[in-house]
C-alpha positions in Angstrom: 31.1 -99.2 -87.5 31.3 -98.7 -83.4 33.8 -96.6 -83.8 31.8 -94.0 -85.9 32.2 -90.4 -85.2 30.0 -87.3 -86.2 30.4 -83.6 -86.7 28.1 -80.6 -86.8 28.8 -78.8 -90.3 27.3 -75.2 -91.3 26.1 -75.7 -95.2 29.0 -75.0 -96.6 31.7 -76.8 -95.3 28.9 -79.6 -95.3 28.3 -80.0 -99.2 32.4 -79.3 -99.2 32.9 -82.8 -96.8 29.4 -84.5 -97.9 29.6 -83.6 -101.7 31.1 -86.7 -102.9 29.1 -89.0 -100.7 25.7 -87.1 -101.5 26.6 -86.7 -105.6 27.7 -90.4 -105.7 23.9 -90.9 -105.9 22.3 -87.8 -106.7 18.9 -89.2 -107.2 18.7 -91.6 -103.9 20.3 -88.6 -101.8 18.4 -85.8 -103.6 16.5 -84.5 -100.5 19.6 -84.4 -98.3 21.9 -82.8 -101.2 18.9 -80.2 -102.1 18.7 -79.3 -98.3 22.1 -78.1 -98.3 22.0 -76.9 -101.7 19.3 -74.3 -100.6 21.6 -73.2 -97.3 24.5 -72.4 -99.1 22.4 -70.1 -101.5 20.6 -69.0 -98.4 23.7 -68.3 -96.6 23.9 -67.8 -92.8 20.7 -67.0 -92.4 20.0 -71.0 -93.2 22.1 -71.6 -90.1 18.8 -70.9 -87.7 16.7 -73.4 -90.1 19.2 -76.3 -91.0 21.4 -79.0 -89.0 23.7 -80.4 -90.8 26.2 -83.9 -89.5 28.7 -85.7 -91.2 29.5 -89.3 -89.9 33.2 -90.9 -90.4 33.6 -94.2 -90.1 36.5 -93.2 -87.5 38.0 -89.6 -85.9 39.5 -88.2 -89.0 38.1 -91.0 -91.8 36.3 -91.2 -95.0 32.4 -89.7 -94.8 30.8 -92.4 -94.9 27.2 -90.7 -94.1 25.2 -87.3 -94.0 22.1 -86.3 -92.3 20.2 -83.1 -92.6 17.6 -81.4 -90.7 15.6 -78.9 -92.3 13.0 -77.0 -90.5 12.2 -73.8 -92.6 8.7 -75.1 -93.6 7.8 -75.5 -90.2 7.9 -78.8 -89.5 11.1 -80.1 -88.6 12.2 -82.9 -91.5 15.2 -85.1 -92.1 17.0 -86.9 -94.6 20.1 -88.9 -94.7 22.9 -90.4 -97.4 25.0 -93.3 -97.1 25.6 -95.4 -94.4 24.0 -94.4 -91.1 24.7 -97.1 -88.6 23.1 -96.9 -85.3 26.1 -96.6 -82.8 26.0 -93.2 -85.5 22.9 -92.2 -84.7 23.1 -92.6 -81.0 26.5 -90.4 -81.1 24.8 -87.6 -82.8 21.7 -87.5 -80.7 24.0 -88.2 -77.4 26.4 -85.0 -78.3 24.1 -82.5 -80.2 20.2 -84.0 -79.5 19.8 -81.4 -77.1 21.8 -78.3 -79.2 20.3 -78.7 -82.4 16.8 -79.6 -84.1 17.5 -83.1 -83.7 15.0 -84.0 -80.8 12.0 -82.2 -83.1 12.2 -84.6 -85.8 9.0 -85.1 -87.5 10.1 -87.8 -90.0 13.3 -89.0 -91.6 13.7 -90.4 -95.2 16.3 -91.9 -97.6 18.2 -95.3 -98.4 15.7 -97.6 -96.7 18.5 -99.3 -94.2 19.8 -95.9 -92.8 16.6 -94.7 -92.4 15.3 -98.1 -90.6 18.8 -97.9 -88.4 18.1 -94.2 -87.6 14.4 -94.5 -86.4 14.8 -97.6 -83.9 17.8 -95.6 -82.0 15.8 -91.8 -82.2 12.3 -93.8 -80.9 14.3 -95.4 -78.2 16.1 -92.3 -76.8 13.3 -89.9 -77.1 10.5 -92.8 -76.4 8.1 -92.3 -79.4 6.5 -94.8 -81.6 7.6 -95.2 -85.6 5.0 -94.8 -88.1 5.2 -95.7 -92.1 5.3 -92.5 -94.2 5.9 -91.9 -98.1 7.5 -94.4 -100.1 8.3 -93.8 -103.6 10.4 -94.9 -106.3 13.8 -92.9 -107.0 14.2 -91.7 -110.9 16.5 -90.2 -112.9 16.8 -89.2 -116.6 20.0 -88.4 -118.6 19.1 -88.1 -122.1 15.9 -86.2 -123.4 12.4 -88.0 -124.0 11.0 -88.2 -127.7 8.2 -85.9 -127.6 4.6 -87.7 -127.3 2.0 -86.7 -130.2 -0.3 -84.7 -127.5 -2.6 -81.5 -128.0 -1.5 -78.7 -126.9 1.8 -77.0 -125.3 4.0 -76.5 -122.4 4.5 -72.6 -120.8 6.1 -71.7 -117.6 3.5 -69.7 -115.6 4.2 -66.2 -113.6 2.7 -65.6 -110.2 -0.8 -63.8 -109.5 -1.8 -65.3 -112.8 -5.7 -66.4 -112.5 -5.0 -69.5 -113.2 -3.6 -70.1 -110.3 -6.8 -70.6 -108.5 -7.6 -73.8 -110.3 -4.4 -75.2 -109.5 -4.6 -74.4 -105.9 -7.2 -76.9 -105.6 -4.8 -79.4 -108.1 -1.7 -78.6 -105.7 -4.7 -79.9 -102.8 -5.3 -82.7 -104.9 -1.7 -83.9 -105.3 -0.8 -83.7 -101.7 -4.0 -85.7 -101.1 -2.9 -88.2 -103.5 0.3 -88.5 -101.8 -0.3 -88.4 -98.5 -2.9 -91.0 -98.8 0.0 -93.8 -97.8 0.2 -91.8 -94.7 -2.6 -91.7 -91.7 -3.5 -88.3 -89.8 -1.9 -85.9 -92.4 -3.8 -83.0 -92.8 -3.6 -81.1 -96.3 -2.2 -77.8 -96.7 -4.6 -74.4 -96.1 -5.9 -73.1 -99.7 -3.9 -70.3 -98.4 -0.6 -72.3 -98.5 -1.5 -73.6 -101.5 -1.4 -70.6 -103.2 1.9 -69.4 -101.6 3.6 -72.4 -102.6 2.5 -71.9 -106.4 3.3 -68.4 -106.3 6.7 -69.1 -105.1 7.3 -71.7 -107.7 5.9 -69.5 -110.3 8.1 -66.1 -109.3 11.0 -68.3 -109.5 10.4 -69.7 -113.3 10.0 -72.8 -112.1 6.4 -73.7 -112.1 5.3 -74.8 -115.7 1.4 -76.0 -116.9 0.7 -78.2 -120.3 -1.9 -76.3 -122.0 -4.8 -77.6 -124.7 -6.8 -74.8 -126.3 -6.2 -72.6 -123.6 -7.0 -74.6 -120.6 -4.9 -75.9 -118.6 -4.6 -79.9 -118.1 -1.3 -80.6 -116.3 0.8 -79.4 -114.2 4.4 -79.7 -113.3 7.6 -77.8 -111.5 11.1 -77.6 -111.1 11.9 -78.7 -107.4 15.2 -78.6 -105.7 18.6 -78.2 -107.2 20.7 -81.3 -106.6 24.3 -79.6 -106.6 26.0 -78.1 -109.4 24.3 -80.8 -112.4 20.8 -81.8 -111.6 17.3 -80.8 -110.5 14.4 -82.3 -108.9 11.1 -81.9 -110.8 7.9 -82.3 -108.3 4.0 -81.7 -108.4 3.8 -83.7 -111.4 -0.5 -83.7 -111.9 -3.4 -83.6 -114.3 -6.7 -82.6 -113.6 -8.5 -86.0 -112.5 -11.0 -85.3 -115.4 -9.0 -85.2 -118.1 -6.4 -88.1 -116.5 -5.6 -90.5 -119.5 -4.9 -88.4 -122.4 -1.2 -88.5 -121.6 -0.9 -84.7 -121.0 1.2 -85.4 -118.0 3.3 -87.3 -119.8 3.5 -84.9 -122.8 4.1 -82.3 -119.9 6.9 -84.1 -118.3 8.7 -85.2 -121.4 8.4 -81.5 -123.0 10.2 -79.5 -119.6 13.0 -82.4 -119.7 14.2 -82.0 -123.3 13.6 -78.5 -122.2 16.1 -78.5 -119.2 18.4 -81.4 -120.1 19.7 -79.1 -122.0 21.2 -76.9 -119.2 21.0 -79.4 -116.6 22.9 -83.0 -116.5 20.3 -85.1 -115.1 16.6 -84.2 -113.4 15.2 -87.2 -110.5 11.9 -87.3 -109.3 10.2 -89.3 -106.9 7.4 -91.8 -107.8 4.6 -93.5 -106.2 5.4 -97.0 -105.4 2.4 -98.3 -105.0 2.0 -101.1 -108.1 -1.9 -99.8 -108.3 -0.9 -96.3 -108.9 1.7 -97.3 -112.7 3.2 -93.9 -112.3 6.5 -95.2 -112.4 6.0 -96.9 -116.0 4.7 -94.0 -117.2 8.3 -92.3 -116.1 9.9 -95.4 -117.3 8.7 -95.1 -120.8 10.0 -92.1 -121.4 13.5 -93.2 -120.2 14.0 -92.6 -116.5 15.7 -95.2 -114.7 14.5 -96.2 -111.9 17.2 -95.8 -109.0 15.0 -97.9 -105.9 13.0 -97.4 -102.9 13.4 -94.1 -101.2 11.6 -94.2 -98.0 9.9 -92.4 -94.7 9.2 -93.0 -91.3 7.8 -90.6 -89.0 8.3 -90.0 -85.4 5.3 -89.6 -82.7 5.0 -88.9 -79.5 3.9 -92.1 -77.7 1.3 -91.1 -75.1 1.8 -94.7 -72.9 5.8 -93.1 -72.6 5.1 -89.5 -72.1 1.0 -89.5 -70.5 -0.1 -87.2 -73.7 -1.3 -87.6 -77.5 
């Protein structure tokens, strides 16, 4: 693919080019197509957040790959779809490294050989050293779960509830869980804890499986993954009541729930074997899609004299 070319896209005119290449895999490419699903709602205002590059396989070809850069949270994340060659990668930082986000990269994730092609040219032009990051299993479900025979019952929460303060230390807990593939990650403030819940919760999209009044699990709905799908995320039970199958009971109840408005929901899995989340998913139906991966991007201190 030398003769790979690559354009700068606002949101808009990215899902319009990207669409087909991001929705031909919806679940692999969910990051990327939620990314730019959140800008268009967003509007311009996304513009001083989000990059966003298409890559043709020659001037004026198919799209044959997407990348987006998202930093509205802070740090500056990317994620990719399709076929990112290198000779792509060193065209889009070459042309637009120094005009856009690019050259701030924290990370990149997706399809395992785009994401592998993308780190090795971004660590050699900006001389940092690759690091493993998150790798998880890619799921979707089509059809809605039977129901487990569990105690208790699913409710969406609303923000400022009081419960909120126990799962601030359960949203702690998950990213602690998750991040434990990845060395020198810190975990978010209690403070950002609580924002993110509250968000989720304002929204209708944070939701808590219930026995007797107490919570047990916890779940949400994530991104939306263009016009048909959603992501759900933050899927966790309290590590003392873990075994019970209220997770399960939580998960299966929001997807017969929402496959009823949407066409599919994807989550990400841990793909560690020790972990068996992903049969858990699998049992109630979700097919499992492959790896989706991350490698992050440091500064290396022989290259530039600094940590």
């Amino acid at each position: 693919m030398g003769g790979a070319t690559v354009e700068k896209l606002a949101a808009a005119p990215f899902l319009e080019e990207a669409g087909a290449l991001l929705e031909s895999d919806p679940v692999m490419n969910q990051i990327a197509l939620g990314v730019a699903s959140a800008a268009c709602a967003l509007g311009a205002v996304a513009d001083d957040t989000r990059d966003f590059f298409v890559i043709r396989s020659e001037p004026g070809g198919y799209v044959v790959g997407a990348v987006a850069i998202d930093a509205s949270t802070g740090q500056v994340r990317g994620s990719l779809a399709g076929t990112v060659s290198e000779s792509a990668v060193h065209n889009m930082l070459q042309e637009y490294g120094k005009q856009t986000r690019a050259a701030l990269l924290h990370g990149m994730c997706g399809n395992p050989t785009s994401v592998s092609a993308f780190a090795k040219v971004f660590s050699e032009h900006f001389g940092c050293k690759v690091l493993p990051g998150i790798n998880a299993f890619a799921l979707v479900i089509y059809e809605a779960p039977p129901l487990p025979e569990v105690a208790g019952s699913l409710r969406a929460l609303r923000d400022g509830e009081e419960v909120m303060e126990a799962l601030v230390a359960w949203h702690r807990q998950f990213v602690e869980d998750a991040l434990s593939q990845v060395a020198g990650q810190q975990l978010p403030s209690r403070e950002e804890s609580l924002n993110s819940l509250n968000t989720l919760a304002a929204a209708g999209h944070l939701f808590v499986w219930e026995e007797k009044g107490e919570p047990r699990a916890m779940l949400a709905i994530g991104r939306r993954l263009g016009k048909h799908g959603a992501s759900l995320s933050l899927v966790f039970t309290d590590r003392q009541h873990r075994g019970r199958g209220f997770a399960k009971a939580a998960v299966a109840s929001l997807c017969a729930e929402k496959l009823k408005t949407f066409q599919f929901l994807a989550l990400f899995a841990d793909s560690r074997p020790e972990v068996k989340t992903c049969q858990m998913y699998e049992s109630l139906g979700f097919q499992n899609q492959g790896l989706h991966t991350q490698l992050l991007f440091k500064s290396d201190p022989a290259i530039h004299g600094t940590e």
